[in-house]
Every structure is written in structure tokens, then in C-alpha cells.
PDB file of N, CA, C and O in Angstrom:
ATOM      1  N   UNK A   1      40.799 -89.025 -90.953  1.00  0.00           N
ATOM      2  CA  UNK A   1      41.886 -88.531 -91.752  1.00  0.00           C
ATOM      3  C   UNK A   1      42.468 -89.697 -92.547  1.00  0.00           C
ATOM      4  O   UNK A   1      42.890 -90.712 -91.994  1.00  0.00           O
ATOM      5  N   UNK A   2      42.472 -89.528 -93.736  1.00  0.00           N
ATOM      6  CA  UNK A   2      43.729 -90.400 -94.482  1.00  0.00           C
ATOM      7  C   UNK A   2      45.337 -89.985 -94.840  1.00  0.00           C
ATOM      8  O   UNK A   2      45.830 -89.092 -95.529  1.00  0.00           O
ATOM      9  N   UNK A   3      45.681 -90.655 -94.342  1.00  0.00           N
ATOM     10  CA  UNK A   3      47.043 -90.925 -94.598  1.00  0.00           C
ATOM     11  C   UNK A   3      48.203 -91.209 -96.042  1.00  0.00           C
ATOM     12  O   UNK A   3      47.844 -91.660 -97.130  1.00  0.00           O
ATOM     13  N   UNK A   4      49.248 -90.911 -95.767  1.00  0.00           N
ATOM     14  CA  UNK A   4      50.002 -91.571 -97.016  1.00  0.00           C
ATOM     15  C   UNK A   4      51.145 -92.157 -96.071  1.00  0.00           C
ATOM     16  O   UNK A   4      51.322 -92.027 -94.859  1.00  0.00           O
ATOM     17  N   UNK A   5      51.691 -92.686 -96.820  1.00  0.00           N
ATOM     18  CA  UNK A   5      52.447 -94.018 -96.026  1.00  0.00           C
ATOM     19  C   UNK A   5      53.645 -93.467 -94.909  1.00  0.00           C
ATOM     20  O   UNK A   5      54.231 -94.257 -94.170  1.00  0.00           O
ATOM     21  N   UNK A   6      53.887 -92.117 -94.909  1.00  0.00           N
ATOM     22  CA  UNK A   6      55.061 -91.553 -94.308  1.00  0.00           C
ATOM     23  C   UNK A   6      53.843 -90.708 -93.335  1.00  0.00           C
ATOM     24  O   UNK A   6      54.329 -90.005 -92.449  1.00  0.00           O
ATOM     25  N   UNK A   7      52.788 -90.717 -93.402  1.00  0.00           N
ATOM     26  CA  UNK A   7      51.789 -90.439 -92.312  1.00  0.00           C
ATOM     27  C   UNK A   7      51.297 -88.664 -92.594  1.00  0.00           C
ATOM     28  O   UNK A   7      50.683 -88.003 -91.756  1.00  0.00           O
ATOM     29  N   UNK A   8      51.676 -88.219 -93.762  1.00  0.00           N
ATOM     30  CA  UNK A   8      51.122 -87.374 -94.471  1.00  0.00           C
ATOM     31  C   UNK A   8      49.491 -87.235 -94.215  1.00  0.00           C
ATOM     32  O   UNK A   8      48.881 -88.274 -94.466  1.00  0.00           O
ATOM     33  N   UNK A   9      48.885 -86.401 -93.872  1.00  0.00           N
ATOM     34  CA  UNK A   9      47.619 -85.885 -94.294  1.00  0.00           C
ATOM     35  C   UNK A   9      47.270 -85.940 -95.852  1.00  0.00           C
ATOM     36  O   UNK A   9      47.493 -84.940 -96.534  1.00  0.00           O
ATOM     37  N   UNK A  10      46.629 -87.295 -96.532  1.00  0.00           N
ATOM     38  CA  UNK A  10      46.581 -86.677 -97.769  1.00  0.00           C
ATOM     39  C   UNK A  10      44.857 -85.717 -98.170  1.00  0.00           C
ATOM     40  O   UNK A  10      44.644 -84.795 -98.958  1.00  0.00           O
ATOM     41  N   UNK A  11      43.465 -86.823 -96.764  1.00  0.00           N
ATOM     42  CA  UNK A  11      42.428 -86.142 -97.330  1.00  0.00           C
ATOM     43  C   UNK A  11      41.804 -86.288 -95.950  1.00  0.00           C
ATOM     44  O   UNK A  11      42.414 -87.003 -95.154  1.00  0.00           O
ATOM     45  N   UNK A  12      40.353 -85.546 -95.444  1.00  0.00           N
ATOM     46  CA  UNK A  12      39.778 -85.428 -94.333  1.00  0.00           C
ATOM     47  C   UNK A  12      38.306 -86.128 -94.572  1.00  0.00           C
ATOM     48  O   UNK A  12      38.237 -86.856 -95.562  1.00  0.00           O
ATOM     49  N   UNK A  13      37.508 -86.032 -94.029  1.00  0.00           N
ATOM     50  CA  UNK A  13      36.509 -86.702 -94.094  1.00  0.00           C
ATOM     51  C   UNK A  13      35.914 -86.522 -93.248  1.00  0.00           C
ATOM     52  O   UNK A  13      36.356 -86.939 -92.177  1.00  0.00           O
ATOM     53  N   UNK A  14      34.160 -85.573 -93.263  1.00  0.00           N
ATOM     54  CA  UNK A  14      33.670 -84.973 -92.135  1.00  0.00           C
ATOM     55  C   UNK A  14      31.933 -85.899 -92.638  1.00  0.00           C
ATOM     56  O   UNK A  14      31.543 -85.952 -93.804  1.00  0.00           O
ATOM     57  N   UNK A  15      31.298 -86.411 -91.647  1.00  0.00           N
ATOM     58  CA  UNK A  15      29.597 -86.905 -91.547  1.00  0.00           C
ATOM     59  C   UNK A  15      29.158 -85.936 -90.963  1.00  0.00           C
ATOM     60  O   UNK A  15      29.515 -85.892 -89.786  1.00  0.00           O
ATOM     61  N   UNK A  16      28.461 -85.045 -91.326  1.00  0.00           N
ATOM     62  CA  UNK A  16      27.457 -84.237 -90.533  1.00  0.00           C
ATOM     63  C   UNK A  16      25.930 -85.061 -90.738  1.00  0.00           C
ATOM     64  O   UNK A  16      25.475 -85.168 -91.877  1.00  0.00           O
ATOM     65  N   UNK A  17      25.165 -85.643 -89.520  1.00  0.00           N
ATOM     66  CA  UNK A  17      24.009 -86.349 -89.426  1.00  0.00           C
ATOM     67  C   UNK A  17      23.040 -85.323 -89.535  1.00  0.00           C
ATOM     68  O   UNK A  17      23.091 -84.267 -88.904  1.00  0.00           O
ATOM     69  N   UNK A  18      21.838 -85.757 -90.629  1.00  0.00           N
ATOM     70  CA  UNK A  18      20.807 -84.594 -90.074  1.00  0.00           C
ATOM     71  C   UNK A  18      20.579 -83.129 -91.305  1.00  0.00           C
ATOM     72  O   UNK A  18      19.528 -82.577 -91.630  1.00  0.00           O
ATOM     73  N   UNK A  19      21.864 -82.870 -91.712  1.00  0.00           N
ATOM     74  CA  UNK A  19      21.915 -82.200 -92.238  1.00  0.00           C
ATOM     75  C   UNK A  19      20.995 -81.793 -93.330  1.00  0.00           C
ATOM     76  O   UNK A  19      20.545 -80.691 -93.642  1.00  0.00           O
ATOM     77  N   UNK A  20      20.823 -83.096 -93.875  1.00  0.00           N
ATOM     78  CA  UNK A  20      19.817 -82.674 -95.421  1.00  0.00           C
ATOM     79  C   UNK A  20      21.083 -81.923 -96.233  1.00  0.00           C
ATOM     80  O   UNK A  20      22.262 -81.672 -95.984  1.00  0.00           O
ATOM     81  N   UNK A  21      19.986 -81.674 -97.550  1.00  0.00           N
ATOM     82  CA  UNK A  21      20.680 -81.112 -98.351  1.00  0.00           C
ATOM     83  C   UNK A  21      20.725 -79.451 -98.374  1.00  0.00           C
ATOM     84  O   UNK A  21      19.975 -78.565 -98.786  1.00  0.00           O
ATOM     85  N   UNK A  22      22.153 -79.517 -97.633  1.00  0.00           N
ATOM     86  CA  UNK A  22      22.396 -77.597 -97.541  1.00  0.00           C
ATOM     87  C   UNK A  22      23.802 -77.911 -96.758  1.00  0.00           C
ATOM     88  O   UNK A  22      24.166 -78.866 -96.073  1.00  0.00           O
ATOM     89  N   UNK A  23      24.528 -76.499 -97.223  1.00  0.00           N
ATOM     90  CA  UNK A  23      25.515 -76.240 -96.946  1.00  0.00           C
ATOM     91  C   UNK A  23      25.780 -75.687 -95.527  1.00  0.00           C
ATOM     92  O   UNK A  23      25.230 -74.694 -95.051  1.00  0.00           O
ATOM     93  N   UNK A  24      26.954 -76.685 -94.750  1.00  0.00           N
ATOM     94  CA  UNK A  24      26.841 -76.935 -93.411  1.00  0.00           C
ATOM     95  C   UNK A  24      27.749 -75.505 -93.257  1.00  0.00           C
ATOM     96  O   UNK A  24      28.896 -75.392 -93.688  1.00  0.00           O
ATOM     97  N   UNK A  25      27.038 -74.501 -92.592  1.00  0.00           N
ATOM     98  CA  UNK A  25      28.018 -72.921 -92.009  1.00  0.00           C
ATOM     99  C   UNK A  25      27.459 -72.270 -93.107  1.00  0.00           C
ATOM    100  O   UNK A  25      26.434 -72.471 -93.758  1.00  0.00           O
ATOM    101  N   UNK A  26      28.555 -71.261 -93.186  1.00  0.00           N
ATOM    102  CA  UNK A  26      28.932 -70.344 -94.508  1.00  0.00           C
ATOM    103  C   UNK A  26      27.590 -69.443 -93.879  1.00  0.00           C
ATOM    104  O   UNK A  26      26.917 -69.731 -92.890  1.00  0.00           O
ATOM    105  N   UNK A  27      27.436 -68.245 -94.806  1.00  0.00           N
ATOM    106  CA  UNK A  27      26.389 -66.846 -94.772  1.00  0.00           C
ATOM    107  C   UNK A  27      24.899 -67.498 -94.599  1.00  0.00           C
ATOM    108  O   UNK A  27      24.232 -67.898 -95.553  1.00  0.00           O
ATOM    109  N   UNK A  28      24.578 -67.533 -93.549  1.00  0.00           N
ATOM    110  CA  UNK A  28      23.106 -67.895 -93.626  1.00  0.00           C
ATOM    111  C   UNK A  28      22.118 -67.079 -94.117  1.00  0.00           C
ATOM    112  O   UNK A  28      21.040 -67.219 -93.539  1.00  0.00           O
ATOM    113  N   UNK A  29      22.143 -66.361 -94.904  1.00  0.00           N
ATOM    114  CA  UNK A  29      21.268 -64.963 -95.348  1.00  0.00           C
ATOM    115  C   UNK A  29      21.220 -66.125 -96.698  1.00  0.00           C
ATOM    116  O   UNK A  29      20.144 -66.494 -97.169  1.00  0.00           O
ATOM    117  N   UNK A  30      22.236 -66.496 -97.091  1.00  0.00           N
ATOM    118  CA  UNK A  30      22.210 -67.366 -98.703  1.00  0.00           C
ATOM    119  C   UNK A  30      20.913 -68.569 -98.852  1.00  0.00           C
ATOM    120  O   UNK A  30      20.213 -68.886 -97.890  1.00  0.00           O
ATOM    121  N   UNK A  31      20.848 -68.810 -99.425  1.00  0.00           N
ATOM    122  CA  UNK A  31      19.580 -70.450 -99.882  1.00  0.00           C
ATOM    123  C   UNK A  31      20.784 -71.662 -99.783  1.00  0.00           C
ATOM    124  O   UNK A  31      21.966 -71.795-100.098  1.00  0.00           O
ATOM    125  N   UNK A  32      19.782 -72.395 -99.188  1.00  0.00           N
ATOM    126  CA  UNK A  32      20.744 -73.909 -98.947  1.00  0.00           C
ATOM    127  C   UNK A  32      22.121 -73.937 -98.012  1.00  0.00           C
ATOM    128  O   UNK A  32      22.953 -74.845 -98.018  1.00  0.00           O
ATOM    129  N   UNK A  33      22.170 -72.549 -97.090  1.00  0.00           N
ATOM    130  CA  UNK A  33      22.954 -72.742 -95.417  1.00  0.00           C
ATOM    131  C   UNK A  33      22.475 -73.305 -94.562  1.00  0.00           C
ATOM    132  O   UNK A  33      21.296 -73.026 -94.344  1.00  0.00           O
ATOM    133  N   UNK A  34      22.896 -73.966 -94.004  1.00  0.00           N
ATOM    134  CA  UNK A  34      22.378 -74.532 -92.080  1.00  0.00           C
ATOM    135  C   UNK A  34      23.767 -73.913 -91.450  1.00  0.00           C
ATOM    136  O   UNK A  34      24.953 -73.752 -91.740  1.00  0.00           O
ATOM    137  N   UNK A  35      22.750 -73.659 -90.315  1.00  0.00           N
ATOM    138  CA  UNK A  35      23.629 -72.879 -89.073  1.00  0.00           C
ATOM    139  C   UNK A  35      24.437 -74.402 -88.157  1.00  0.00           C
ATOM    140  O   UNK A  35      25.274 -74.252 -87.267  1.00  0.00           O
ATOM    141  N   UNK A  36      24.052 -75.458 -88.531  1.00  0.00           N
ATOM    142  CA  UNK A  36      23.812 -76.477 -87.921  1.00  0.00           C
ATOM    143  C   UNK A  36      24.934 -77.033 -88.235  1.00  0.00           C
ATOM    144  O   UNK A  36      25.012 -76.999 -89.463  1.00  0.00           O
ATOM    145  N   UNK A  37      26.178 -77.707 -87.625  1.00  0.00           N
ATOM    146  CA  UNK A  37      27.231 -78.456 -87.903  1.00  0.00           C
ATOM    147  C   UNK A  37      28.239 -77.553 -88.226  1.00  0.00           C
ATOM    148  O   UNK A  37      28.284 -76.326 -88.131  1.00  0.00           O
ATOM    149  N   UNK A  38      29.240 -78.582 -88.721  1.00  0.00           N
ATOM    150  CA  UNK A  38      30.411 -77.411 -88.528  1.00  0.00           C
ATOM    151  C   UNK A  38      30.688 -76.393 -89.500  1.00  0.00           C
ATOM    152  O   UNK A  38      30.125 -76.887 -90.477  1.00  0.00           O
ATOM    153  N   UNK A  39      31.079 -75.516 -89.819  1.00  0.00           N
ATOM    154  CA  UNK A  39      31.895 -74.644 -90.643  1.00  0.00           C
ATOM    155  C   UNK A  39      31.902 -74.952 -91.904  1.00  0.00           C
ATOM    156  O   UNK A  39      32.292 -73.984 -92.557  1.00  0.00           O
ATOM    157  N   UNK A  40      31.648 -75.862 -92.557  1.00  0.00           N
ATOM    158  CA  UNK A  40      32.582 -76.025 -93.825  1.00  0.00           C
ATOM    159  C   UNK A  40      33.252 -75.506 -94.675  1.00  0.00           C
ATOM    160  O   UNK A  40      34.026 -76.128 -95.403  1.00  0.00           O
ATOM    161  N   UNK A  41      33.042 -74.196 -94.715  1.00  0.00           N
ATOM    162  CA  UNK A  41      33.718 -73.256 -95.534  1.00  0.00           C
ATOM    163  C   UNK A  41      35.346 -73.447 -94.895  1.00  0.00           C
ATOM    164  O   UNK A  41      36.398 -73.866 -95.379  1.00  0.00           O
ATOM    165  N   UNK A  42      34.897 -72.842 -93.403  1.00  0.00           N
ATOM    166  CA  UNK A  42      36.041 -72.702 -92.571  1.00  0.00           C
ATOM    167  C   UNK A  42      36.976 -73.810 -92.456  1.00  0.00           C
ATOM    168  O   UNK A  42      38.145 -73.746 -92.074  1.00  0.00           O
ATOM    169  N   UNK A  43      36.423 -74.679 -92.774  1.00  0.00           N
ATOM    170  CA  UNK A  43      37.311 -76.342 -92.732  1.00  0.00           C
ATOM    171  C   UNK A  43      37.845 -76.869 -93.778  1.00  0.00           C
ATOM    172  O   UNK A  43      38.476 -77.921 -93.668  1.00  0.00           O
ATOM    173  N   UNK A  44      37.706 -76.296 -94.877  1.00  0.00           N
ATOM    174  CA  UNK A  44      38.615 -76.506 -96.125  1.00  0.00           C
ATOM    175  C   UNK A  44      39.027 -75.295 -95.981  1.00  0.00           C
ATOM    176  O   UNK A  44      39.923 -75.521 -95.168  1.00  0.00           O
ATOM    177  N   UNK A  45      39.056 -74.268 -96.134  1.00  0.00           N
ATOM    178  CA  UNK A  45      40.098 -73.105 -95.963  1.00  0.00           C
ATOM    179  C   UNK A  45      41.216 -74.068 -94.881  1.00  0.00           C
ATOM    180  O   UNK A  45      42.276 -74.553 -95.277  1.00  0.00           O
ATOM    181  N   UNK A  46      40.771 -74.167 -93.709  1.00  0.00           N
ATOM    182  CA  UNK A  46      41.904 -74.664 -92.572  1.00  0.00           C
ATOM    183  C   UNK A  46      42.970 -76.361 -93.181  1.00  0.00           C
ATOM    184  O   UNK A  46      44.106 -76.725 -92.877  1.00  0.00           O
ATOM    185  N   UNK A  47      41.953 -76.970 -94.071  1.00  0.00           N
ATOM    186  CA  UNK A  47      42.889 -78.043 -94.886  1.00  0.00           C
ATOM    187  C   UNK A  47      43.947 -77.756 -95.570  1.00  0.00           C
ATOM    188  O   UNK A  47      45.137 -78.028 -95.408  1.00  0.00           O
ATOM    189  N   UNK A  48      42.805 -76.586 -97.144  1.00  0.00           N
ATOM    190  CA  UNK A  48      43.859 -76.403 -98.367  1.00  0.00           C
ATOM    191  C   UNK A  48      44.985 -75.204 -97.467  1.00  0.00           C
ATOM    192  O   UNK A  48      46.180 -75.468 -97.338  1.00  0.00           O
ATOM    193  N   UNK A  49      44.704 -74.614 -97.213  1.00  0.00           N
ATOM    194  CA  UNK A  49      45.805 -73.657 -96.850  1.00  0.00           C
ATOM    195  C   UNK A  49      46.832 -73.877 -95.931  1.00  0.00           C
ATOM    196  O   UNK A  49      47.859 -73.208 -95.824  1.00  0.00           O
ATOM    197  N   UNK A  50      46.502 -74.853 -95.271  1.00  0.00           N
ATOM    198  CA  UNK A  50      47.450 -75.636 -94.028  1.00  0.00           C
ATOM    199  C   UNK A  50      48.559 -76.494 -94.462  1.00  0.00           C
ATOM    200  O   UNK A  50      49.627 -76.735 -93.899  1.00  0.00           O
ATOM    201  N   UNK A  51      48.130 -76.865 -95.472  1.00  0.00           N
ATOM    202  CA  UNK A  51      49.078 -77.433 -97.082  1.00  0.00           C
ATOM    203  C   UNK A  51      50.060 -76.770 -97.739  1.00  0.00           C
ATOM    204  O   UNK A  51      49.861 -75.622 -98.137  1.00  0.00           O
ATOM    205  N   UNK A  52      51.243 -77.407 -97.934  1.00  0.00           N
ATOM    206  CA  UNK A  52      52.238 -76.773 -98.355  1.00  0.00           C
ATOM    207  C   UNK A  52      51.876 -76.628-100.072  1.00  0.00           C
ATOM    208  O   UNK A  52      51.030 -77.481-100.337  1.00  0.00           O
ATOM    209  N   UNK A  53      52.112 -76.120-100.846  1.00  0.00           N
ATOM    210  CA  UNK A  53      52.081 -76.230-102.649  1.00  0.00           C
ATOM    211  C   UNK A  53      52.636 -77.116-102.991  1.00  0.00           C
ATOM    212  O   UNK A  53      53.310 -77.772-102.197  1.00  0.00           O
ATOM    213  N   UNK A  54      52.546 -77.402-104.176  1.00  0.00           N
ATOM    214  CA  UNK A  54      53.629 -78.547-104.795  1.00  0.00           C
ATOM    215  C   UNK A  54      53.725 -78.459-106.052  1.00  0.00           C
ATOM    216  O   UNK A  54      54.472 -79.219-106.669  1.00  0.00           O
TER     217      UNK A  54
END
């Protein structure tokens, strides 16, 4: 996680090893999903929306 100086969440930062090139979660019926690692869809939904507006 990065920070801002009052200890704000400003950005996240996920390594999935292995992966190759494809999108980690999301509809595996699609081209370029892996079932393999985490969510990603689900993990920026849980960032941006966890976020107040501004």
C-alpha cells in the first residue's frame, strides 16, 4: 500500500507470479482470464469504491 503523509491510502499494488499475460479472475468463459490469483476485478471495485469522491 502507498501512503500519503497523514497515512491515507493513496494506491495498492498487487504481484501475481506466474500469471502470464491474462486477466487475473473476472468471467472465465472470456479470452485472456486465469482462474489463478486473485480477483482483480473484485479488488479494484473493493479500492475505487471504498474511496470517498472528491
Amino acid at each position: 500500500m502507498h501512503r500519503d503523509p497523514a497515512g491515507g491510502v493513496l494506491a495498492g499494488q498487487w504481484t501475481v507470479h506466474g500469471a502470464g499475460h491474462a486477466w487475473s479472475g473476472g468471467d472465465l468463459r472470456a479470452s485472456h482470464a486465469d482462474a489463478h490469483g486473485p480477483n482483480a476485478s473484485a479488488k479494484m471495485r473493493r479500492f475505487f469504491f471504498g474511496r470517498p469522491v472528491a
